[in-house]
C-alpha positions as CSV (number, residue, x, y, z in Angstrom):
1,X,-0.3,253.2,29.9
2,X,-2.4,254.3,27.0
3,X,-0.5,252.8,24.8
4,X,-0.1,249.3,26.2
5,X,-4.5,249.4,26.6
6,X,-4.1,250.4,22.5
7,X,-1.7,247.5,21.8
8,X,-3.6,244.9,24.1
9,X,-6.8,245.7,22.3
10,X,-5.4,245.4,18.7
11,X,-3.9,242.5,19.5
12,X,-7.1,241.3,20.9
13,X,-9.0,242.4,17.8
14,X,-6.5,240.5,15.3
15,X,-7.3,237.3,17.3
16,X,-10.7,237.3,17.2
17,X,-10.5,238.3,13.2
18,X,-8.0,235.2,13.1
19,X,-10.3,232.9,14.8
20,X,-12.9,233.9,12.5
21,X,-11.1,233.5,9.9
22,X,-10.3,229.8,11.5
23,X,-13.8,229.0,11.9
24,X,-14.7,229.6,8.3
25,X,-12.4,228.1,6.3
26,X,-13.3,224.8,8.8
27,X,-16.9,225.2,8.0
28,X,-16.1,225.3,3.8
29,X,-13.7,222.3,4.9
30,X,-16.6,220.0,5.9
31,X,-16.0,221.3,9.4
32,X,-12.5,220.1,9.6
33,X,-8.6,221.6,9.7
34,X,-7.9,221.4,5.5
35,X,-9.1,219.7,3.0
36,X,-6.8,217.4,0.8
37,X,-7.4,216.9,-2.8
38,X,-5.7,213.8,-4.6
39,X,-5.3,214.3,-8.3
40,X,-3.8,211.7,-11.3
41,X,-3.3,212.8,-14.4
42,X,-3.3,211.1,-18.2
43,X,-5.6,208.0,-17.7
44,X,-2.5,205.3,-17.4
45,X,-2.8,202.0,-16.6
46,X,-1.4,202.4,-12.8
47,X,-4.1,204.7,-11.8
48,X,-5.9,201.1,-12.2
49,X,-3.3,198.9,-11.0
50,X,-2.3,200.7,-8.9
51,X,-4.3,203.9,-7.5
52,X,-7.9,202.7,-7.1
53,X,-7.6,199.7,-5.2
54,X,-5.2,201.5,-2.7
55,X,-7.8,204.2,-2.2
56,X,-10.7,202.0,-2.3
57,X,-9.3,199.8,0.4
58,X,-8.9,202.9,2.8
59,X,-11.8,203.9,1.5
60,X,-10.4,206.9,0.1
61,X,-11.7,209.0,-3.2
62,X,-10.0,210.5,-5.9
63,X,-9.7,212.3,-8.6
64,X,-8.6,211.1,-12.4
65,X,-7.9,213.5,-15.1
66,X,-8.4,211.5,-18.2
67,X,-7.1,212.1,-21.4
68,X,-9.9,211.0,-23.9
69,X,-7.5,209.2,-26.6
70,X,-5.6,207.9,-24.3
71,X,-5.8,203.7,-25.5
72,X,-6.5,203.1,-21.4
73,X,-9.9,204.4,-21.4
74,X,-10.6,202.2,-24.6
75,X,-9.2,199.3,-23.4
76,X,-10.3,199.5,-19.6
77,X,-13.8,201.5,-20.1
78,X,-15.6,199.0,-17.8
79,X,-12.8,200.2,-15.2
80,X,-13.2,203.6,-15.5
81,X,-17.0,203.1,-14.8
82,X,-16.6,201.0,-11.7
83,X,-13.9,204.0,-10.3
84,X,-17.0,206.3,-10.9
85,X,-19.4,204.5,-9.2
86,X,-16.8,204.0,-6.3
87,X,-17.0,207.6,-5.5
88,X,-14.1,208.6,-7.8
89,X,-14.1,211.4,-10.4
90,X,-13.3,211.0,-13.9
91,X,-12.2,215.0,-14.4
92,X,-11.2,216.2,-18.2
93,X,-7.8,216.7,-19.3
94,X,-8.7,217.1,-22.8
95,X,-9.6,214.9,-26.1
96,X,-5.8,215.2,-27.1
97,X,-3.4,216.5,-24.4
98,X,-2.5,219.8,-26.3
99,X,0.0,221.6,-24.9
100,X,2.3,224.8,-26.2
101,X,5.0,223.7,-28.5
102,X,6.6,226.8,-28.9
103,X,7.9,227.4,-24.9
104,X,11.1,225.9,-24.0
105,X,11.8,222.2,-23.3
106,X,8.5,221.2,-25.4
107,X,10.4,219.0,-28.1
108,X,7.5,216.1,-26.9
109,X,4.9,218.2,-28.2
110,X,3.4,216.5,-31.6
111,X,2.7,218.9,-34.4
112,X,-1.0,217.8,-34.6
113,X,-1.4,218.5,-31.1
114,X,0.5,222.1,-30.3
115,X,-1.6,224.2,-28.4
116,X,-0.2,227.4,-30.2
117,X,-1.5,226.6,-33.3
118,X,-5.1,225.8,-32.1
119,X,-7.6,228.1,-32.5
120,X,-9.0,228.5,-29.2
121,X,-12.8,227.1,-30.7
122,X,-10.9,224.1,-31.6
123,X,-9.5,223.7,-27.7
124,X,-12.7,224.5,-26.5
125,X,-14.3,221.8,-29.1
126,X,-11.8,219.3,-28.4
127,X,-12.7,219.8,-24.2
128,X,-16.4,220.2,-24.9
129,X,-16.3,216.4,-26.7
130,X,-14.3,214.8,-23.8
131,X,-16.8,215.4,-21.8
132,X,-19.1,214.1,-23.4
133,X,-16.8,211.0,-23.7
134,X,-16.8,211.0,-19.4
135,X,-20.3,211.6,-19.4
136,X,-21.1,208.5,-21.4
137,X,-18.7,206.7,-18.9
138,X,-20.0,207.9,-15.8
139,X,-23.1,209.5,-16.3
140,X,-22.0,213.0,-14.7
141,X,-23.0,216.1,-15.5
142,X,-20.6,217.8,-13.1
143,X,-16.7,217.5,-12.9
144,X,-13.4,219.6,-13.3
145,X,-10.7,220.3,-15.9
146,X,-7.1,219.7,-15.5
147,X,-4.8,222.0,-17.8
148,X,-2.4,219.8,-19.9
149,X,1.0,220.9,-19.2
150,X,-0.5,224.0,-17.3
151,X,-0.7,225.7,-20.3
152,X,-3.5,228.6,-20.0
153,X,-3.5,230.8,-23.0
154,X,-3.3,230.5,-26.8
155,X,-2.1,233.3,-27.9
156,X,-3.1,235.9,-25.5
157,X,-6.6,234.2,-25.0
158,X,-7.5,232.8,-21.5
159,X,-9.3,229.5,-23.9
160,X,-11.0,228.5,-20.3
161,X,-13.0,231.9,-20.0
162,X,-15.4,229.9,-22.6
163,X,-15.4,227.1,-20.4
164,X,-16.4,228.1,-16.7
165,X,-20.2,227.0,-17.6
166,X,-19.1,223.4,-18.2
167,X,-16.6,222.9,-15.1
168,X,-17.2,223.5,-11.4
169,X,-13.6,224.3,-11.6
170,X,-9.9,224.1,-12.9
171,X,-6.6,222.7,-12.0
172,X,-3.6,224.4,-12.7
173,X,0.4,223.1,-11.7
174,X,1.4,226.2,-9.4
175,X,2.3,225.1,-6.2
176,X,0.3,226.7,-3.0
177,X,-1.9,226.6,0.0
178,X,-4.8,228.4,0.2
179,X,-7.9,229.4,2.2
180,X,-10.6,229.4,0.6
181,X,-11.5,232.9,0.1
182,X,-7.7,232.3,-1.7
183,X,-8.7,229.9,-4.2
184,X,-8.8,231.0,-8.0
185,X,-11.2,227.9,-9.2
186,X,-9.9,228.8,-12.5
187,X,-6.2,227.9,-11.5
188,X,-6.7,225.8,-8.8
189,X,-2.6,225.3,-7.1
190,X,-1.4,222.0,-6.7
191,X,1.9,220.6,-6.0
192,X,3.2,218.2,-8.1
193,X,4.9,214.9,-7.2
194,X,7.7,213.7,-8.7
195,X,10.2,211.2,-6.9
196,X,9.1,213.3,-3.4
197,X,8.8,211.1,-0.2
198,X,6.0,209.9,2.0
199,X,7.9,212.6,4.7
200,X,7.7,215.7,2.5
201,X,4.1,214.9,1.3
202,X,2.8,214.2,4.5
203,X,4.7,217.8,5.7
204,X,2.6,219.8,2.8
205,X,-0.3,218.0,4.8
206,X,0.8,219.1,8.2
207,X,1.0,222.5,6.9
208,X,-2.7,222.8,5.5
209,X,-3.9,221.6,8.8
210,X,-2.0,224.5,10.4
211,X,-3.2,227.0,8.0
212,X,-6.6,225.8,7.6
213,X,-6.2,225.6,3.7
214,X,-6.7,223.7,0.6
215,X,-3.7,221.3,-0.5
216,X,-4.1,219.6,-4.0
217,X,-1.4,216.6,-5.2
218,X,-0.7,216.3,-8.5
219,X,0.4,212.8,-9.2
220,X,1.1,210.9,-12.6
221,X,2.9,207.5,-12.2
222,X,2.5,205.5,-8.9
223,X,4.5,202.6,-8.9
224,X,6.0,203.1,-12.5
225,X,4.1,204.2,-15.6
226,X,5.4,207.2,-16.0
227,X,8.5,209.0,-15.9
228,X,6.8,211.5,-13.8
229,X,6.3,209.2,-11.0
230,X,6.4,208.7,-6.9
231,X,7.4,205.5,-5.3
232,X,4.4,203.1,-4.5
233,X,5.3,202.7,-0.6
234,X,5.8,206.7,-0.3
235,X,2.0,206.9,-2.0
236,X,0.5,204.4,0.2
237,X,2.3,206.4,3.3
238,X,0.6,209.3,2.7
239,X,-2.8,207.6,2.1
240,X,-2.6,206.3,5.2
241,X,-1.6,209.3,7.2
242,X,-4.5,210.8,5.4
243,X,-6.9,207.7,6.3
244,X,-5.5,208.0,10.5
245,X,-6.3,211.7,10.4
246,X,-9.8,211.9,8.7
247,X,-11.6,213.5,11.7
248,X,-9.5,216.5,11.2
249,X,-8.6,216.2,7.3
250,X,-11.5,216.3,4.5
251,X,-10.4,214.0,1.5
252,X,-12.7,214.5,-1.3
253,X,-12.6,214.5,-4.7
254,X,-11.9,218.1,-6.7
255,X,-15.5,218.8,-7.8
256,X,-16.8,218.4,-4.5
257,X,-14.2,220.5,-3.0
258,X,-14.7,223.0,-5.5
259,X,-18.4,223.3,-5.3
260,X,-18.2,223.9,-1.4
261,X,-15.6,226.9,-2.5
262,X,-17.8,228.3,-5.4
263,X,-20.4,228.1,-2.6
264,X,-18.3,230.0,-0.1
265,X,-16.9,232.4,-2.4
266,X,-20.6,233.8,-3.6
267,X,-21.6,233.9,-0.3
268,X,-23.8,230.9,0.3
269,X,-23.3,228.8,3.1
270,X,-21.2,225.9,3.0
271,X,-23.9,222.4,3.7
């Protein structure tokens, strides 16, 4: 008999922990189930064609990780800037796109922009100048980074331990769902789409609402673009599954969502 008290009560305890648990990751979630972060990478011309007027006409925001050479900021700044004042954000994913030539499968890599022969000031320069470049488009002093390629070190040298000043926070490519006591804001996990259907996104979705965790897509082309790329109809699948479930799912852009974590994570509570 004294055993079945001691097991009713631990089990007891270990819901009460669980429902705490529950309750604060829904506060940090803007008081809902998850949150759901939707990311674009390389500043292409779909994310204009495409991307923005699909989530402005749910009325949906986003993030845009722009590459600052890229010819489509150039070419479309006035675009850019409308996207910004439409609630998107125009995150940094560097002046050049440097990633690490020397791992395997990196034969795209130019010589004049391999990460492994930066020095990390010149990464950190390069960053530092972007955003700059984003600021004069949008007028921001707050936004994230997106690691090109997912490449973190040069060298041995974490280069974005001289940049957590200028960033609310960065994205990484590792796949994952996690509370937000989880999240490393310096290696934010994503899961990146490539050819995936509207089914298995809107699954990863299901599952953050279960957990009560953060899910960030990674996306490059919608539509074409890109040969990473997800079907256009899959896309606007999910975007309206997200759109149906807003009471219980907060969509917002990655520097919000990270700000409520940085919040949570020193202790403050989430407004």
């Amino acid at each position: 008999m004294k055993n079945i008290k001691v097991n009713i009560l631990t089990f007891v305890l270990i819901l009460i922990y669980l429902s705490q648990v529950k309750a604060q990751n829904n506060q940090v979630w803007n008081n809902k189930q998850c949150a759901v972060v939707l990311t674009y990478d390389d500043a292409i011309d779909v994310d204009l064609d495409n991307v923005v007027p699909a989530l402005d006409s749910l009325k949906l925001k986003g993030t845009f990780y722009l590459i600052g050479s890229s010819p489509v900021i150039n070419k479309r700044l006035n675009e850019w800037r409308l996207a910004a004042k439409h609630g998107h954000e125009l995150g940094n994913h560097a002046l050049f796109h440097p990633c690490d030539g020397s791992l395997p499968g990196r034969s795209f890599v130019s010589p004049d922009h391999d990460l492994s022969k930066y020095s990390v000031n010149r990464a950190v320069d390069e960053i530092r100048i972007n955003n700059t470049l984003l600021k004069a488009i949008d007028g921001k002093d707050k936004r994230t980074f997106a690691y090109p390629c997912g490449d973190l070190k040069i060298g041995d040298v974490y280069f974005y331990n001289q940049l957590k000043n200028d960033f609310v926070g960065a994205r990484g490519v590792s796949p994952g769902l996690q509370t937000a006591a989880q999240v490393n804001l310096d290696n934010i996990d994503c899961y990146m789409i490539n050819g995936q259907s509207a089914g298995y996104m809107i699954d990863l979705v299901k599952k953050a609402q279960q957990s009560h965790t953060l899910l960030v897509f990674l996306f490059h082309g919608v539509g074409g673009g890109h040969t990473i790329n997800v079907d256009l109809k899959e896309h606007s699948k999910l975007l309206h599954y997200l759109k149906k479930n807003e009471k219980d799912i907060w969509i917002a852009p990655m520097v919000d969502v990270a700000e409520k974590i940085k919040a949570y994570q020193a202790g403050g509570k989430a407004k």
